[in-house]
Structures are given as structure tokens and as C-alpha cells.
C-alpha positions in Angstrom: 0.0 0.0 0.0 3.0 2.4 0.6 4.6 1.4 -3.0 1.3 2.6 -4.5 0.7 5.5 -2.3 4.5 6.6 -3.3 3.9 5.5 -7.0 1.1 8.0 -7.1 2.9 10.8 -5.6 5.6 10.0 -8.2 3.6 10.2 -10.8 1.6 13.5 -10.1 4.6 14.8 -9.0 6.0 13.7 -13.0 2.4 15.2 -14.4 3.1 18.6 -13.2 6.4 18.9 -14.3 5.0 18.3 -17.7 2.2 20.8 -17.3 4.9 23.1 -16.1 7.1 23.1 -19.5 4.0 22.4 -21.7 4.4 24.7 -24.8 1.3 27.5 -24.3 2.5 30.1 -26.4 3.7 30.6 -30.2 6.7 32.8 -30.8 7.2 33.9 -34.5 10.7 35.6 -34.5 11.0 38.4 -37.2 14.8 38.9 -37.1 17.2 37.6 -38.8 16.4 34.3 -37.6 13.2 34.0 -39.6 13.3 31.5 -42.5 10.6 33.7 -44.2 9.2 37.3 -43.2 7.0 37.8 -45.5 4.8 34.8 -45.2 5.0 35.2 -41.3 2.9 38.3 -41.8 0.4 36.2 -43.9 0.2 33.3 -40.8 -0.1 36.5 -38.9 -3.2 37.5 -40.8 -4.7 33.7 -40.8 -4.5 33.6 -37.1 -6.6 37.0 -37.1 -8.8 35.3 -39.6 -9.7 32.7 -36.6 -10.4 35.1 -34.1 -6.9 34.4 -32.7 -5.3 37.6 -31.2 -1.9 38.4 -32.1 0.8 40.3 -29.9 2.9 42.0 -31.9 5.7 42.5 -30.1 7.5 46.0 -31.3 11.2 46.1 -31.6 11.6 42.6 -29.9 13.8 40.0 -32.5 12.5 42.6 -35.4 8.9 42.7 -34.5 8.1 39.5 -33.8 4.7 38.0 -33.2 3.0 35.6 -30.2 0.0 34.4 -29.9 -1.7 31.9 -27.9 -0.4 28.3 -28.7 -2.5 26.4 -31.4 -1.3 22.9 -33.0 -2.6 24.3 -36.4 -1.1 27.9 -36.1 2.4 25.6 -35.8 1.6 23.4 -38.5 -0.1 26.5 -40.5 3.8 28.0 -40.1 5.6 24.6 -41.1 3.5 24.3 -43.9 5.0 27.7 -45.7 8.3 27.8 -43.7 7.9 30.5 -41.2 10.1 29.6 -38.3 8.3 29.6 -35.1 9.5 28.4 -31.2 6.6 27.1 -29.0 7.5 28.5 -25.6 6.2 28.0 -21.7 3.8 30.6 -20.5 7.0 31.6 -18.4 8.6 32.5 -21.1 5.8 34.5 -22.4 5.4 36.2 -19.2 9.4 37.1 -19.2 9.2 38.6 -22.5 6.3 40.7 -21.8 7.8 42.0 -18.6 10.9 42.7 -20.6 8.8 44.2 -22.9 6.9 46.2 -20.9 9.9 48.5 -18.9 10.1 51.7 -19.3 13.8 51.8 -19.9 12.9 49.8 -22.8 11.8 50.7 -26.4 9.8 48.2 -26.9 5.6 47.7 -26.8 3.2 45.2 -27.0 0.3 46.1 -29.5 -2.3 43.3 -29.5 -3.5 42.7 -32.5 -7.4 41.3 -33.1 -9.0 42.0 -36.2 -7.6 40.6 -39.8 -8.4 44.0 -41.9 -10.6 43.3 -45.1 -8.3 44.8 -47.9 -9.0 46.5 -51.0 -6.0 47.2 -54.1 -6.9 49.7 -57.0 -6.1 48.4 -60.1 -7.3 48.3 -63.5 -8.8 45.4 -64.9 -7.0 45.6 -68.0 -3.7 44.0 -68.2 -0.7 46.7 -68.5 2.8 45.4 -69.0 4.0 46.1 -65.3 3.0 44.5 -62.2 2.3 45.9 -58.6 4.3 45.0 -55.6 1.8 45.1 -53.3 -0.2 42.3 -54.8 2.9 40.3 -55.7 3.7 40.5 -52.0 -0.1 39.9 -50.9 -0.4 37.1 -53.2 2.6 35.6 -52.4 2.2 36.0 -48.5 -1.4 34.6 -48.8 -3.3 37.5 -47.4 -6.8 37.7 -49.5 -7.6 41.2 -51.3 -10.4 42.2 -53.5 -9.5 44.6 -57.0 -11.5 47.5 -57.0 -11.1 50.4 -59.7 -13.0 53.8 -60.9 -16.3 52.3 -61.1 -16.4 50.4 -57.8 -15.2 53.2 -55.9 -17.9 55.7 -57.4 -20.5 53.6 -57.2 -19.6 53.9 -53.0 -18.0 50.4 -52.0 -14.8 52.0 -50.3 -16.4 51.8 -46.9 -16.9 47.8 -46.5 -12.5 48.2 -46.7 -10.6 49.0 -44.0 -7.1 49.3 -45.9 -6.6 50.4 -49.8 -3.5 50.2 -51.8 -3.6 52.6 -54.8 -1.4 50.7 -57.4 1.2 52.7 -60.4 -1.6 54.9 -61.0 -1.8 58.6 -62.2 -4.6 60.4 -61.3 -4.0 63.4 -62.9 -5.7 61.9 -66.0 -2.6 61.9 -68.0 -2.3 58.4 -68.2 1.3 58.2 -66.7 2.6 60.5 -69.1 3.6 57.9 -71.6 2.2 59.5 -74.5 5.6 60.4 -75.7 7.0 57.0 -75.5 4.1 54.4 -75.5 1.8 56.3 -77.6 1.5 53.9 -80.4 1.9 50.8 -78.1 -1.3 48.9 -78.3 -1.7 48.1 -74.5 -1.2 52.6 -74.0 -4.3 52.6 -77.1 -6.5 50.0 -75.1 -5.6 51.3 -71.9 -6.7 55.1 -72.8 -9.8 53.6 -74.4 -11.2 51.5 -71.9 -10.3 55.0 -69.2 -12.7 57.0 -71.8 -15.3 54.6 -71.6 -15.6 54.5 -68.2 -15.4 58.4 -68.0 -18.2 58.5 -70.1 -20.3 55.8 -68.5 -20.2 57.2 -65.4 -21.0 60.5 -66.9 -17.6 62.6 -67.0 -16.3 64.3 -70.2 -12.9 63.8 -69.2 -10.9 60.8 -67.7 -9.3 63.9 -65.3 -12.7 64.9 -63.8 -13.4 61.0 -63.3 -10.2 60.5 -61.1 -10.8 63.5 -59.4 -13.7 62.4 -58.3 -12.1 59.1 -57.7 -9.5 61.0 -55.6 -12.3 62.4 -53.0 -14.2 59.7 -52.8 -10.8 58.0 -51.3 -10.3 61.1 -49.3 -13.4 61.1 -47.6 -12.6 57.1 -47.0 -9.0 58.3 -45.5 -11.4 61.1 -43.0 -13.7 58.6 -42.2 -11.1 56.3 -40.5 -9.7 54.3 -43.7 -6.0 53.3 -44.0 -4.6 54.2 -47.4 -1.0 53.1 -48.3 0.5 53.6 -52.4 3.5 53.9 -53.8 5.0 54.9 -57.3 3.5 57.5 -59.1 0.4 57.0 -56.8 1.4 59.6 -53.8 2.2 62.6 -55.9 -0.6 62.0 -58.8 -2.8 61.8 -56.1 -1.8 64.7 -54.3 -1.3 67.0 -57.7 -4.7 65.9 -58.4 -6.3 67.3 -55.5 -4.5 70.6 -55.6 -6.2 71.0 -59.3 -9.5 70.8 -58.6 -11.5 72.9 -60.5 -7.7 73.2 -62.7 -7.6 71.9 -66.6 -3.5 70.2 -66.1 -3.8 68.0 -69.1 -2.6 68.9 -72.2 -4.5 68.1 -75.8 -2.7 64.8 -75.9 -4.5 63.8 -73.0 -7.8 65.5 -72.9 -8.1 67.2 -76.4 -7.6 70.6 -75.8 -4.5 72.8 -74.0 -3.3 73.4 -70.4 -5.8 76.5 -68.8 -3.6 79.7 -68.6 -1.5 79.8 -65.5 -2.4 76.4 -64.1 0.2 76.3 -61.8 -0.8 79.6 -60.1 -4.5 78.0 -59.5 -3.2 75.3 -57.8 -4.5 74.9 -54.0 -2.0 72.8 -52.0 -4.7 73.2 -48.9 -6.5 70.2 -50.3 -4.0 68.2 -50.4 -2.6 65.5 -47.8 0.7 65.3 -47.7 2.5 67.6 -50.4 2.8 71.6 -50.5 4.2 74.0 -53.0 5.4 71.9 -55.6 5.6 73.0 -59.8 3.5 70.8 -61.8 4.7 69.8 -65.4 3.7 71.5 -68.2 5.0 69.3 -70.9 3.9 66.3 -72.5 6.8 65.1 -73.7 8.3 65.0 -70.2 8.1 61.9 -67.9 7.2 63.4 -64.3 4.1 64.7 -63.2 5.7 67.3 -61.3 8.8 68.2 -59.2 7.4 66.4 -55.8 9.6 63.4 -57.4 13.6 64.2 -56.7 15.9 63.8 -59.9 16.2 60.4 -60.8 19.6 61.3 -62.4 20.9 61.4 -58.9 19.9 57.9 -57.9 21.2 56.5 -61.6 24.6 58.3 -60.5 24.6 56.9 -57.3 23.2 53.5 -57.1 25.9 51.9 -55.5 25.6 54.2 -52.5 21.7 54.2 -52.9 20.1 53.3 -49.5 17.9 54.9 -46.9 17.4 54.8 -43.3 14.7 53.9 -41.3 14.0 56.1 -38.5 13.5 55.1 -34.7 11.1 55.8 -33.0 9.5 55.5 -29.6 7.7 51.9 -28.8 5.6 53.4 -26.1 5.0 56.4 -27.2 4.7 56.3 -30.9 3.8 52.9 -31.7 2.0 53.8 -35.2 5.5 54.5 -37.2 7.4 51.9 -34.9 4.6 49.2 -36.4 5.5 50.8 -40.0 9.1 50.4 -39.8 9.7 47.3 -38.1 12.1 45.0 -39.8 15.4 43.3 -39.4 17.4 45.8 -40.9 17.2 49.7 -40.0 19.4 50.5 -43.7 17.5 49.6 -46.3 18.5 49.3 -50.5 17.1 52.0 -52.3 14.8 51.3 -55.5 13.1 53.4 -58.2 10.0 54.0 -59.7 8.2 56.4 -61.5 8.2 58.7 -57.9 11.3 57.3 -56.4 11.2 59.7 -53.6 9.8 62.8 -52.0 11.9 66.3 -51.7 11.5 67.0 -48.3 10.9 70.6 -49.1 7.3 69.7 -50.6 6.4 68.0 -47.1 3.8 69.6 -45.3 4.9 70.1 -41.8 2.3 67.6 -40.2 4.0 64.7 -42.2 6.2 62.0 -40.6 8.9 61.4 -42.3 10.0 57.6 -41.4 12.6 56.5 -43.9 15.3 58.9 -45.3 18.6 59.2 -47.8 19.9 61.9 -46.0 22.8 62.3 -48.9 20.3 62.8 -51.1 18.2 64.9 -48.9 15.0 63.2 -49.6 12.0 61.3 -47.6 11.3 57.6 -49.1 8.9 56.3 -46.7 6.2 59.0 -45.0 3.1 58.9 -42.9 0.6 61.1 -41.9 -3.3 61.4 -40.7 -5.8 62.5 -42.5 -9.5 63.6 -39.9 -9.8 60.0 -38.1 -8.0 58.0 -40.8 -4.2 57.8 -42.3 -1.8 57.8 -45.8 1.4 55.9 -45.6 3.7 56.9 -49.1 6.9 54.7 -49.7 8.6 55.4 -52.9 9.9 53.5 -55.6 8.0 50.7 -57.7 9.6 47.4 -56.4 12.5 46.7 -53.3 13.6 43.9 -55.0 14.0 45.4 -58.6 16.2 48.4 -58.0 15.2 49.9 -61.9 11.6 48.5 -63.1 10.9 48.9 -67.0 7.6 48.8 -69.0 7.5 45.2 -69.9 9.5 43.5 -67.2 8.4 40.2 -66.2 6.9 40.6 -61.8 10.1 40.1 -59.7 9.6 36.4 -57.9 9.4 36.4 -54.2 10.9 33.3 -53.7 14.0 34.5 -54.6 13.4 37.1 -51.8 11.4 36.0 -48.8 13.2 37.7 -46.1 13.1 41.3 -48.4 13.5 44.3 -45.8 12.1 46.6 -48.4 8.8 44.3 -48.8 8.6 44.0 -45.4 7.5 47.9 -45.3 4.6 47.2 -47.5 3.2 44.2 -44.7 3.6 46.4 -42.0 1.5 48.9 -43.6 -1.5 45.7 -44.1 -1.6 44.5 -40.5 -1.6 47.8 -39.4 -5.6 48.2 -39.6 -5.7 45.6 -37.1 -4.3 47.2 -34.1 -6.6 50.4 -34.7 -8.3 50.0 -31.4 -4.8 49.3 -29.6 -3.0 52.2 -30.6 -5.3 54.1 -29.2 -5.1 53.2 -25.9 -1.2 53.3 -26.1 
């Protein structure tokens, strides 16, 4: 009777020491550890899809992410590589108090809603591709395409983050004309803009993304995320400043620029941009001087890279969530709008990301009434110069990009909007 009574002991004594170092939380680490970032953010995403919260643990191993443990959140990570590390709640507990002293920039923002996404595109093939849905694609975060139509017909407020893709909304169609004006995809693509201008009962495709432009302003006021990069951020911003403004020459619109455009321009409507010179010629390839000299970068490439700025965990946790990554000096890359002169900033915007050589912002934030715009420049990190016709760059090759990494920030974002505010 005393063997069993001591058997017993022995074995609850064995049971609790199990219990004790019984894996009850799931550590993603983001630093250079990780096998593959970018997918991490898309497990990340399908945990919030379950109604799984997600800590996302600022500045800790690069931003890394914890949640609660869950057999298929583990196998969920083997399945596309993500490196993970089951942990006690010990451990958990040790992290968060590391976390959470004051000597220490770090945060905890708990994470608890997988945002509903939205990408403006055309539906219309064009011979370049987008990195933000090469990056959601290939992370396996679901997104609905939405374009001109969609957005007038008042569907922007079932989204709670938009990516504007390459897009100018100054109604000058890029400015290719004086390159591409003879290619049939520029033809097809400045038909099928007219026909939608006229269906939805604008003379012009200018007045129709105009109109597209507020109606994604009043989405920004309302509390809507919007991130773009490329050509996006200053079209956008140029656009709004010429309301009421004829900016499009007859190659664009049919008839000639109104007399002393640039004069009429009001840079109070815009969001992020102030007195910047528009460009009055078609044959040029800019939009306007927001863009810095591209010259500069071609010169320089081998010295092209910018800095990501630190900020406080605990008391800015809105650009520390933007710039988290595993490497504060990022490779520079070009696009259309490679960067922003910081001279054109309005004062209210953050700049996060910088080539201070260059004097020039590459990766801005600011809000907009309850909502926000986040701007990186540049049309892909892992391409450094993107041409018309160059086949989408392959993400396998590059699953641990730093530059990508930005543009996943920028989608989980939405999903600590009732955190941040009580940070």
C-alpha cells in the first residue's frame, strides 16, 4: 500500500512537471532568424482570420509576433516555412515583462482583427505589375481589386485598408504618351479610361479620377488606412490641388493646359505635399517636381540606400509598427516617384525612412480627420530599376526582403486600430 501511495505521488509529481514546460505560447521571430518574413505576416493575418489575437511584439527580434499556442497555427507555419519556437507561458510572461519596462523601447500592441483589404487596379492588363499584390499574393493575405467604377459607385467603406497601385490620377495616363503612344496596350488602356469616363458621366478621364480622388479622401477622413507607392502619392496629391484646374494637355484630354495652371493650384487640399511645380510638358516623364531627380539615384546606385528612422515603442507605436524590420538601412529602388523632396512636405507629415545624402524622404506617414496615408517610394524593393514590360520580380528568390517588409507592416496595421489608441 505504501509502494502505491509513493507510486502515485511520483507520478503527479512527474504530471506537473509536464504541465509546467507544456508549450502554451507561439513565438514567430522576425529577425534575422526568420526563414521567411513575408509569409510570417500572412500566418499572422490567418490567425486574425480565426479570431486568434496576435501580440505583436515592437522592436523585440525585429517585431516578432506571439500568440496563444494552437497545434494548427504551428503546423499553418511549417507548412509555408515561417520559423516559429513554442514557448512556456514563463517564457511569455518574461518577454512581456521585458517588454513592458520603461527603460525599454519596446511595446506590446495586441493585434485582433484581420483587416478586409482592398488594391486599386485596373482590370486591363498593362505590362507592369504591382508590388503590393505580388507580395499579398505571395504571403497569402486575401484582397479584393476594385477600380474607378467600384469606388464611385460607394463600395470603399466595407474596406478597412486600400493600396492605390502605379496609378496617375491626374488623367494623364502616366505621361507615356511620348513613349508608349503607339503601343497597343497605352491605345487600349486610354480607351477603356474613356469609356468608363463616359459611363459614369464625366467628359474627361481627369474629372473621373478626381472624383475618384475624394471619394478616397473622404474614405481616409472617415477612418480608412490608405497606403500607395510609385507614381500614386504625388498624382494623387497633384490631383487634388487642381481641382477645378484643366493640367492635361491636348494629348490627354483634347484641348490645352488653362492659362496659369500652376498659379491655381491649391496645396490646402492636399494631404501630404505643398508647394510643388506641376509639369507643363507632355513630352516630359514626371508629373511634377514632388519626385527628386532620378539622375541622382542612376549616378549613385551603388551608395543608394535609406534609413529607417527610430522611433519611440511606447509612445509612438503607429510609425514603430511601420518600420519594423530586421534591418534599420534599407536598398534603395526606383519608380516612377522614387522619392519625395523633403521641401514639398507639409509640416504635419512624418517622415520615417530617409537618404539623408540625397536629402530626400522615401517612406512618409501622416493622418488625414480619423484615418491615415502611408507613401513609400519606388515601384519594387527587390527590382532596383523597373521597366515597362519586365516580367513581376519572384518572391521566392526574396522571402526575407526588408524593403517588402514595409509594404506588410502597412496591411496589418488596420488591425491594431483599437490598440494604438489606448497606447
Amino acid at each position: 500500500m505504501f509502494v502505491n501511495k509513493r507510486s502515485l505521488l511520483i507520478a503527479l509529481l512527474s504530471l506537473q512537471m509536464i504541465w509546467s514546460v507544456k508549450a502554451t505560447y507561439l513565438l514567430i521571430p522576425m529577425d534575422k532568424t526568420q526563414t521567411n518574413h513575408l509569409k510570417a505576416y500572412g500566418v499572422a493575418y490567418w490567425t486574425l482570420e480565426r479570431n486568434i489575437d496576435v501580440s505583436w511584439l515592437l522592436n523585440y527580434c525585429g517585431g516578432s509576433f506571439m500568440c496563444i499556442y494552437n497545434e494548427k497555427i504551428a503546423n499553418e507555419c511549417a507548412v509555408r516555412g515561417v520559423a516559429c519556437k513554442a514557448i512556456a507561458d514563463v517564457q511569455a510572461e518574461a518577454i512581456l515583462n521585458e517588454i513592458a519596462q520603461p527603460d525599454v523601447n519596446m511595446n506590446e500592441i495586441k493585434l485582433n482583427k484581420a483587416p478586409k483589404i482592398a488594391v486599386y487596379s485596373p482590370k486591363n492588363k498593362l505590362p507592369w505589375d504591382d508590388a503590393v499584390t505580388l507580395v499579398l499574393t505571395y504571403a497569402e493575405i486575401p484582397y479584393e481589386v476594385i477600380y474607378d467604377e467600384e469606388i464611385i459607385n460607394g463600395v470603399l467603406p466595407q474596406y478597412d485598408w486600400l493600396h492605390l497601385h502605379h496609378e496617375d490620377f491626374t488623367g494623364q495616363y502616366g505621361k507615356f504618351w511620348a513613349t508608349y503612344r503607339n503601343a497597343p496596350w497605352y491605345i487600349e488602356d486610354v480607351k477603356q479610361q474613356e469609356t468608363t469616363a463616359h459611363k459614369l458621366g464625366f467628359s474627361k478621364v481627369s474629372q473621373l479620377k478626381l472624383a475618384v480622388v475624394k471619394k478616397i479622401r473622404d474614405f481616409v477622413a472617415g477612418g480608412g488606412y490608405m497606403f500607395s507607392m510609385c507614381s500614386a502619392p504625388d498624382s494623387y496629391d497633384v490631383a487634388l490641388a487642381a481641382d477645378g484646374v484643366d493640367i492635361c494637355d491636348i494629348p490627354f484630354d483634347g484641348d490645352p493646359i488653362e492659362p496659369n495652371a500652376q498659379s491655381k493650384l491649391n496645396y490646402q487640399n492636399c494631404l501630404a505635399f505643398e508647394n510643388f511645380k506641376i509639369s507643363l510638358n507632355p513630352y516630359e516623364y514626371e508629373i511634377s517636381d514632388i519626385d527628386v531627380n532620378p539622375n541622382i539615384h542612376l549616378q549613385n546606385r551603388s551608395s543608394d540606400f535609406f534609413t529607417l528612422f527610430e522611433f519611440s515603442a511606447k509612445w509612438d507605436p503607429v510609425p514603430t509598427m511601420l518600420c519594423q524590420n530586421h534591418y534599420q538601412v534599407l536598398r534603395g529602388f526606383m519608380g516612377q516617384t522614387t522619392a519625395f523632396r523633403r521641401d514639398k512636405l507639409k509640416p504635419n507629415v512624418i517622415v520615417m525612412g530617409e537618404t539623408q545624402a540625397f536629402n530626400e524622404a522615401r517612406y512618409i506617414h501622416g493622418e488625414y480627420g480619423n484615418g491615415t496615408f502611408t507613401f513609400l517610394g519606388g515601384h519594387d524593393p527587390e527590382d532596383y530599376q523597373h521597366f515597362v514590360g519586365d516580367p513581376p520580380t519572384n518572391l521566392d528568390l526574396y522571402p526575407n526582403s526588408e524593403g517588402y517588409r514595409l509594404i506588410l507592416n502597412n496591411v496589418l496595421f488596420p488591425a491594431a486600430k483599437k490598440e494604438k489608441h489606448k497606447t
